[in-house]
Each structure stands twice: as C-alpha cells, then as structure tokens.
KOLVO-767169 format. One record per residue: residue number from 1; x, y, z of N, C-alpha, C, O, CB in turn. Coordinates in pm, whole numbers, plus 50000, padded with zeros to 5 digits. Atoms other than C-alpha are relative to their C-alpha. Glycine has a CB too. Layout:
<recs>
nr,n_u,n_v,n_w,ca_u,ca_v,ca_w,c_u,c_v,c_w,o_u,o_v,o_w,cb_u,cb_v,cb_w
NUM,X,Y,Z,X,Y,Z,X,Y,Z,X,Y,Z,X,Y,Z
...
</recs>
This chain:
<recs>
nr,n_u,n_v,n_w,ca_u,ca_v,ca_w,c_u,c_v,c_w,o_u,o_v,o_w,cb_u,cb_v,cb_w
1,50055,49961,50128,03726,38049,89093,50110,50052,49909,50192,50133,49951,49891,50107,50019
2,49922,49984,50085,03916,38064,88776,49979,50145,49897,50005,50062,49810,49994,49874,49939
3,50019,49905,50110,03858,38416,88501,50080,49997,49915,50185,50057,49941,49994,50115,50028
4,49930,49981,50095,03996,38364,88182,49954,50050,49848,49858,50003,49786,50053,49895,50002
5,50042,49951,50087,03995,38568,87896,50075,49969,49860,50198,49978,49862,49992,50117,50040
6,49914,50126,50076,04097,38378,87568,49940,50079,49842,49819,50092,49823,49931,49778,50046
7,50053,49984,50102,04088,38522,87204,50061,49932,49877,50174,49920,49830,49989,50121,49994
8,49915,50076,50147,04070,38325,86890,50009,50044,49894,49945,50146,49869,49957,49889,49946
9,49993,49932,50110,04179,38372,86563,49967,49920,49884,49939,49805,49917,50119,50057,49989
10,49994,50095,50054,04147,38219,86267,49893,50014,49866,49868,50125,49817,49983,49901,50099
11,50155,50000,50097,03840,38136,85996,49861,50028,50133,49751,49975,50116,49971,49786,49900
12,50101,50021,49858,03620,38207,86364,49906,50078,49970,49812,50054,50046,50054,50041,50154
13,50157,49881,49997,03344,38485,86267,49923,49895,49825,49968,49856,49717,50072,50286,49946
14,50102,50022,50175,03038,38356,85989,50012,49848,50002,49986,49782,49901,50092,50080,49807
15,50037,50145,50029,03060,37992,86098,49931,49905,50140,49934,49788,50177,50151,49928,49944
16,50088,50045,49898,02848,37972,86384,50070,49958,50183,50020,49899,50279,49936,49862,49919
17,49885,49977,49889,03155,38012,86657,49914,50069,50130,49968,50043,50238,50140,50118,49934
18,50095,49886,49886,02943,38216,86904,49877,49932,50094,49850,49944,50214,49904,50132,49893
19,50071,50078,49958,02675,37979,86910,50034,49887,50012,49960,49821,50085,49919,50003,49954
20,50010,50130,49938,02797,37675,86935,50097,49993,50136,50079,49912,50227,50043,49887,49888
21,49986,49959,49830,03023,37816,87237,49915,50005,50101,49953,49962,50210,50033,50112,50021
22,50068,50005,49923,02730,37871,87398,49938,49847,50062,49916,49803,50175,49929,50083,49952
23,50064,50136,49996,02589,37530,87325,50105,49895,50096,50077,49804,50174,49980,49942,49829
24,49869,50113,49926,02921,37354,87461,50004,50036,50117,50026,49945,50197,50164,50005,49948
25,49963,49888,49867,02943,37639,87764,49848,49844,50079,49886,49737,50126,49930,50283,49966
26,50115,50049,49932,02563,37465,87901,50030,49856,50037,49951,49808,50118,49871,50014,49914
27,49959,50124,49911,02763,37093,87970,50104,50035,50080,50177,49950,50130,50043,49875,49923
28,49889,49974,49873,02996,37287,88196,49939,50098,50095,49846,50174,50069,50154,50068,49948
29,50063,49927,49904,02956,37444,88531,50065,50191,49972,50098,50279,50051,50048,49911,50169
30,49941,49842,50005,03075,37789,88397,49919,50105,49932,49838,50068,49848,50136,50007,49923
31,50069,49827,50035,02935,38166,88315,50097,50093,49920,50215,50123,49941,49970,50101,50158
32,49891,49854,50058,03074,38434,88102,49914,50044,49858,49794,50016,49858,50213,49940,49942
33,50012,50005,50130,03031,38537,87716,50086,50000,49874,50209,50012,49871,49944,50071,49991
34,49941,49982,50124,03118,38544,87391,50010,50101,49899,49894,50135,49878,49965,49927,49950
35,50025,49917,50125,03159,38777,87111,50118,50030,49907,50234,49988,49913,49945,50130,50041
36,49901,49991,50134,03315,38902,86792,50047,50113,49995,49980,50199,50053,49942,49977,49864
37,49855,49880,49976,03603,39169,86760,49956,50029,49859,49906,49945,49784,50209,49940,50034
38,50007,49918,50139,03577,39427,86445,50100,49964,49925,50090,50010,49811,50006,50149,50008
39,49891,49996,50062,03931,39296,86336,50020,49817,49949,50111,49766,49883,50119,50076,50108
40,50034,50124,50084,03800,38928,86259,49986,49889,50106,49931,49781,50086,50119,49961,49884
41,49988,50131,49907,03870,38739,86604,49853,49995,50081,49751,50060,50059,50145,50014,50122
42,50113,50004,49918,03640,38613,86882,50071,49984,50140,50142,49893,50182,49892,49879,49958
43,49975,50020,49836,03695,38699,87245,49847,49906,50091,49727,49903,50064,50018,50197,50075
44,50076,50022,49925,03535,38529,87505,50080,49976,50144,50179,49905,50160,49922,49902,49943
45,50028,50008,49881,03521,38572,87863,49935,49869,50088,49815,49875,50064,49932,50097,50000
46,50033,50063,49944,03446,38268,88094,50066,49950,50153,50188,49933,50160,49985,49943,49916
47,49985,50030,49857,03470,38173,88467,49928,49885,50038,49833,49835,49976,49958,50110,50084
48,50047,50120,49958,03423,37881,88697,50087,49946,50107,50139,50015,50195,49987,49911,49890
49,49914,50062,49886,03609,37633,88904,50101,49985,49886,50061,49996,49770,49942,49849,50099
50,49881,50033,50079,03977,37555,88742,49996,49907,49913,50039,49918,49798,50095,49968,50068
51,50022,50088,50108,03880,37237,88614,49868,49968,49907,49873,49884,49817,50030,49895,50052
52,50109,49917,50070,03529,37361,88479,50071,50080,49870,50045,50064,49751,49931,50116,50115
53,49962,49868,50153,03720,37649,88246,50100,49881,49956,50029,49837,49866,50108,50217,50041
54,49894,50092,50035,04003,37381,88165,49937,49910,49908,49984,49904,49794,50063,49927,50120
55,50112,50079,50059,03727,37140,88046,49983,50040,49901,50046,49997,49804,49887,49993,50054
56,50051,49889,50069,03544,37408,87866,50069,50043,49873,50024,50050,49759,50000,50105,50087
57,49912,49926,50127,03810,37548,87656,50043,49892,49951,50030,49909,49830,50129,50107,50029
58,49962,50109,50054,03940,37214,87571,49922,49963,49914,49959,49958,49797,50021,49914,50074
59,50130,50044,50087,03580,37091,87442,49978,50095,49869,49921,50052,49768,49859,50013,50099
60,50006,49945,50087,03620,37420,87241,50060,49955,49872,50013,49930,49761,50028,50091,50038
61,49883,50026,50088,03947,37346,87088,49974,49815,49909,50036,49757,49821,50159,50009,50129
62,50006,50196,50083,03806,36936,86990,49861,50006,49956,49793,49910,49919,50020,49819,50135
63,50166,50027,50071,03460,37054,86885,50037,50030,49832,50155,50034,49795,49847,50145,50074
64,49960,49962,50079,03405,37144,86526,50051,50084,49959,50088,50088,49842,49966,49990,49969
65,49946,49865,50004,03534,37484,86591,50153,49974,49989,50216,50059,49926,49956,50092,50131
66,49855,50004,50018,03908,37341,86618,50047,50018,49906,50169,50033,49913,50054,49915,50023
67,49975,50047,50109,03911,37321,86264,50027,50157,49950,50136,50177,49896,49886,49899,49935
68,50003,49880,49984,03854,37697,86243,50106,50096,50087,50132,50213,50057,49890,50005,50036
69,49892,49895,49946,04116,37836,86485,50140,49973,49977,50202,49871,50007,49992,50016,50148
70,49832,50014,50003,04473,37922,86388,50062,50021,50113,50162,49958,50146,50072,50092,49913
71,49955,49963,49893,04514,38091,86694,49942,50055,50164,49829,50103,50159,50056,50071,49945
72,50084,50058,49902,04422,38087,87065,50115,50071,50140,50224,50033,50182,49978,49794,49975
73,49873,49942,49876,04565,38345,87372,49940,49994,50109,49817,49988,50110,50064,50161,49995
74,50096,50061,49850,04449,38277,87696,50064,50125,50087,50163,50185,50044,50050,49794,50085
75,49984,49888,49847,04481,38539,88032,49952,50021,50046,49855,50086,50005,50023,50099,50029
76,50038,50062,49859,04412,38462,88373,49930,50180,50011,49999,50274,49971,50166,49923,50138
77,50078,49843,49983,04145,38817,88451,49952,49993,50162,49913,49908,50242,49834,50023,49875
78,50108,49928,49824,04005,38966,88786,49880,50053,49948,49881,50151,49874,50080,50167,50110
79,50085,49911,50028,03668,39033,88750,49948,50059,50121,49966,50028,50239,49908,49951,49922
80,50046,49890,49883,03501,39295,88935,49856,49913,50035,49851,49873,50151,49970,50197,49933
81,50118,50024,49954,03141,39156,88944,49989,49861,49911,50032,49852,49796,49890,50125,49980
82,49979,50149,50054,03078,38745,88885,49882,50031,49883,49781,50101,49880,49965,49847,50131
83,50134,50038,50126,02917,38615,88514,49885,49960,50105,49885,49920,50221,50039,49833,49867
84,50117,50098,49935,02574,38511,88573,49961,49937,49834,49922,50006,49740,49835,50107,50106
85,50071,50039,50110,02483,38279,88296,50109,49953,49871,50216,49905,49904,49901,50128,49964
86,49895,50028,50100,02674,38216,87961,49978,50081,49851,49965,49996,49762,50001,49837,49978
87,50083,49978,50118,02562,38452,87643,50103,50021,49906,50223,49990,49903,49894,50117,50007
88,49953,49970,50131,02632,38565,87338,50001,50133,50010,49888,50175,50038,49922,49948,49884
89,50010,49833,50009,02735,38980,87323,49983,50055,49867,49974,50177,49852,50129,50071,50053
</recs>
C-alpha cells in the first residue's frame, strides 16, 4: 500500500476541483480525501496499491483540472489508521 499526500496550487479552489476528484477517485481502487487550504491550494490525501495512486493522480493531472494547476508536491505519508472510502473534507 502506497500513502501519498500531494498539494496543488494554482486557479484550484471555486472550480469544482474537490468534486470532480472525487468523481475520478470512484474509477480507481483507492480511499482518502480531499480538501481546500485557507491560503488558496488543495491538499489531498489518497492511498491504495502503487499503481492505483499512480493512475489516480495522473487522471488528475489530464482531466480538466490540469488546466487549473500551476503546481503539484507529492509525499510518500504513514498513515496511522487506513482511508475508508474517498470524500470531500
């Protein structure tokens, strides 16, 4: 199992970034969430098998949301207790 914690930057809050993560998250085998930072970005949290989150974040970066991020940091996390599910925070 892979945990990576990945925040974007960019035009990403007020254009439906949150939800359509979710929507893309439900054709992959992975769990975690999403949400929006007070300083304009969007973190999200997601786990899975290696090539599940690999997938995942890729589909992010070529959906219509690519168009929206300038910037994009990724780091490998330990979580203490596994996602169940995929939401929105």
């Amino acid at each position: 199992m892979k945990a990576t914690r990945v925040l974007y930057e960019g035009y990403v809050q007020g254009v439906g970034f949150r939800w359509t993560t979710k929507r893309i998250a439900h054709g992959y085998d992975v769990s975690g969430w999403v949400r929006n930072l007070a300083d304009g970005r969007v973190e999200l949290q997601v786990s899975g098998e290696d090539d599940e989150v690999t997938a995942f974040l890729r589909a992010i970066r070529e959906s219509t949301l690519g168009g929206h991020i300038t910037g994009e940091h990724a780091t490998e996390i330990q979580l203490a207790t596994p996602f169940k599910g995929f939401r929105i925070v």
